[in-house]
N, C-alpha and C positions, 0 to 999 in steps of 0.2 A: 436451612442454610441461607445467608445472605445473598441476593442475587450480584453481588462485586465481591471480590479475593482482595484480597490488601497484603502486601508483602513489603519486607521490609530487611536492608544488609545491615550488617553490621559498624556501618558509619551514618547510620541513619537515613542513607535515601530510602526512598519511598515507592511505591507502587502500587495501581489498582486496576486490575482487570473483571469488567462487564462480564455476566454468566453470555450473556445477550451478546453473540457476534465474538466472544472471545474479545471483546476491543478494548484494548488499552484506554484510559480513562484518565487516569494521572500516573506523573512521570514527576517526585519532587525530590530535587537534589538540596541540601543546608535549607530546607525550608522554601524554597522557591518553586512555584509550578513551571515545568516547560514543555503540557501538551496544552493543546488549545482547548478550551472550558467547554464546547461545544452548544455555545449561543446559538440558538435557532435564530436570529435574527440576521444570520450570517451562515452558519454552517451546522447541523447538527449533529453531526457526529465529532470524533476525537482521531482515531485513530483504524478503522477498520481492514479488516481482513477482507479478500475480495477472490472470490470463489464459488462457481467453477469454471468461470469468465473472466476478463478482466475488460472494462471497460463495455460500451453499448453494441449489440447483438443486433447486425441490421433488420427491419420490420420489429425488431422485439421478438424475436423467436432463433432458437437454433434448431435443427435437423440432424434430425439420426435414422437412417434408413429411409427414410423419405418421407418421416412423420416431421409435424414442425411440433414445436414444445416452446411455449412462453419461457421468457426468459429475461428478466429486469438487467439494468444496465449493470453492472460488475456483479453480478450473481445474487444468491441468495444468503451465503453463508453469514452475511456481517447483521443478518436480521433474525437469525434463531438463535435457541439456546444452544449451549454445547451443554456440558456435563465433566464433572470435576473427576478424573481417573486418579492422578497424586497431588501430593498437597503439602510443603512443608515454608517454614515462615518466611524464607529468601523466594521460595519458588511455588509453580502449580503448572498442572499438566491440563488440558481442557480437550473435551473432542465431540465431534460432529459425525454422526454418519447416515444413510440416507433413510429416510421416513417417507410414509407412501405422499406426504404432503412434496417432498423435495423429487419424488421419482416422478411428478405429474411434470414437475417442469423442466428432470435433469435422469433420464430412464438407466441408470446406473448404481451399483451398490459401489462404494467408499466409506473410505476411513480418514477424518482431520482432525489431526493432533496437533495442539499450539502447545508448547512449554513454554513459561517467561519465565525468566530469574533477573531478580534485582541487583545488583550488586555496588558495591562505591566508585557512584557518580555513572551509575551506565544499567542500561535495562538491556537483553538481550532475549531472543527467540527463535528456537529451534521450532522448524515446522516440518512434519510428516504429510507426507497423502502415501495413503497405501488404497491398493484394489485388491478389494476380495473377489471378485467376479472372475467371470470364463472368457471375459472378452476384454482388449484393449483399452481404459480410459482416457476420454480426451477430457485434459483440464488446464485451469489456467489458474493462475494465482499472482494475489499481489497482496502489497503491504502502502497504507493510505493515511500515515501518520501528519498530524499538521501540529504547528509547534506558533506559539505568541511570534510577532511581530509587531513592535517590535518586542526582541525578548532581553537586552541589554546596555538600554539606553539608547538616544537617536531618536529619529522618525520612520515612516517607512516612504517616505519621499526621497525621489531621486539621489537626491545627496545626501540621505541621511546612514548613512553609512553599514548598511548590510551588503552581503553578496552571497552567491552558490558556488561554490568551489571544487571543482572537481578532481579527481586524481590524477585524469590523463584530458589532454587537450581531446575536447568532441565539435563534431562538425557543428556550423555559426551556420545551421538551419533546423527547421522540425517542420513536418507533416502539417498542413492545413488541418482545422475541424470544421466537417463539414454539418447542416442539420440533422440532429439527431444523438451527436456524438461520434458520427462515425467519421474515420479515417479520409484523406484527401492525397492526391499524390502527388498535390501541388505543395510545393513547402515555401515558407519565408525565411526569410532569415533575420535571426538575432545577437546584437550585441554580445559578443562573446571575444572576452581576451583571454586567448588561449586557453587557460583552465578556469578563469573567473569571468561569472554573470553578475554582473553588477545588478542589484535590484530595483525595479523602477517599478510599482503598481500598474502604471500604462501597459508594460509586456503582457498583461494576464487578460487576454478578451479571454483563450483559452488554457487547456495545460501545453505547457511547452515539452514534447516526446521525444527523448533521445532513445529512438527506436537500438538495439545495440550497442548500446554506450561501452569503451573503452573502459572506462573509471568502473571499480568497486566502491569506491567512497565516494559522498558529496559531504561536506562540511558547510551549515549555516552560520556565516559568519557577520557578526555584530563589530561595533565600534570597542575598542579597546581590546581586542582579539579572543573575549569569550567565541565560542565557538560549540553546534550542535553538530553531530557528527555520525552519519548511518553508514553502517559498513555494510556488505551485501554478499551472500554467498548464493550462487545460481538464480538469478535475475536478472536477467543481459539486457533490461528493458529501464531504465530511468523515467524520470518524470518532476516537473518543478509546476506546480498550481497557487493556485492564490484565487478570489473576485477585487475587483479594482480595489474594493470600497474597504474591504475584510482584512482584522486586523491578524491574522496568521498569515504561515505559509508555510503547504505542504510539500515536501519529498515524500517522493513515491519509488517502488522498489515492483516490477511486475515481471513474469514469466511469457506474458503474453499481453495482446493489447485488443483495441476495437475493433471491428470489421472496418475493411476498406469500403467505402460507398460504392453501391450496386454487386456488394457480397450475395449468393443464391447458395453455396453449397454447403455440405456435409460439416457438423460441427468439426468433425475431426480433421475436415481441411480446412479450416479456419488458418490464418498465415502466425504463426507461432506457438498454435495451441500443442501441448504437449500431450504425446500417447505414452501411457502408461502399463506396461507386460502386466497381463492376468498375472498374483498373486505381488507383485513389485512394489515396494515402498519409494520412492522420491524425496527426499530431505533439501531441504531448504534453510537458509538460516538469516539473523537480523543482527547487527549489535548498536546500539546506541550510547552515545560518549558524552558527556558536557567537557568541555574544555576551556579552559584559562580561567 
């Protein structure tokens, strides 16, 4: 089997999902691409799954009983294979569960199931985590989709007419990052008219975290009111990234986020990481729009 799935509705959009991370790969609506090519010159990935962490793990290690256990910044999942459970031409089912390779650095059995379906003008994805174990899983999960910028005309300078729109007016600060990636509790604040961030390249030394975000939707919006459009089901965590230079920009969708700097304890009290009931499935969901 091919290590990408290619899917495709019945108006012609397009889809391609990596075996590798489950990661989205292309997103093409009438012929046009609208994920980002994943230029190592810039950024190599496209669209990653982020699990069973989200964002950097202070020292690089989490703790489970009082062992520590290696642990890369937004986990492991977006760097193994999954494996194909269903498979039909609009859609595919992909899943992850642990190998004594993942229990070296995450001492837990799971189950992660990504469904995508393509559909006219919109890719969506249904996510499971289930625990098959005796004890409580602590996890965290996100979704690290980056899309052209620009992706409909304009520049990506100040005035070249993009913005992030969000559903409900969110607080005009976010969280410092400090080194390493980890969390600060010092915040700045940014340019934000009530529900529109106007896009400037300058904002992005880091990601911009709307820890608890109000809004389920952000919409990417371009000049002439095309518009990119993530809807979000149980990820009360936001997130808007870019590097100055780089021509995308990611929306992010998370369950949890980075350690706070000078974090020491138990994975499981990690500050939003979610415990999961011995034998409990957890469903998550994504849906993605092109618009105008």
């Amino acid at each position: 089997m091919s290590d990408t799935i290619h899917l495709k509705a019945a108006d012609g959009t397009e889809a391609a999902l990596a075996l590798a991370g489950a990661e989205p790969v292309s997103w093409r609506v009438g012929g046009t691409e609208y994920l980002w090519n994943g230029n190592p010159e810039h950024w190599n990935r496209h669209a990653p799954w982020l699990f069973p962490v989200v964002g950097a793990s202070a020292g690089g290690v989490v703790r489970v009983e009082g062992r520590t256990y290696p642990m890369a910044q937004h986990g492991f999942a977006r760097d193994l294979p999954f494996a194909v459970v269903e498979r039909a031409d609009d859609a595919v089912t992909l899943r992850l569960t642990e190998t004594s390779e993942t229990l070296a650095h995450y001492p837990f059995r799971f189950r992660l199931d990504v469904t995508a379906r393509v559909r006219p003008a919109g890719l969506d994805f249904a996510i499971a985590v289930h625990n098959p174990g005796d004890t409580a899983l602590p996890y965290g999960l996100g979704f690290h989709p980056a899309f052209p910028w620009p992706f409909a005309g304009g520049t990506r300078a100040a005035d070249g007419g993009y913005a992030v729109e969000f559903e409900q007016a969110e607080r005009a600060a976010v969280p410092e990052v400090g080194p390493g990636g980890l969390l600060l509790r010092e915040e700045r604040p940014i340019h934000l008219d009530g529900t529109t961030l106007p896009l400037d390249p300058a904002l992005f030394t880091e990601a911009l975290v709307f820890r608890d975000a109000l809004s389920r939707t952000m919409r990417f919006t371009g000049p002439g009111g095309r518009a990119i459009r993530m809807a979000v089901e149980d990820f009360p965590h936001l997130a808007v990234w870019t590097k100055p230079t780089a021509p995308f920009l990611s929306l992010e969708a998370w369950t949890g986020h980075a350690d706070w700097a000078g974090f020491s304890g138990e994975l499981a009290e990690r500050d939003a990481q979610r415990l999961l009931a011995p034998g409990a499935t957890a469903h998550h969901g994504i849906r993605l729009d092109l618009e105008g």
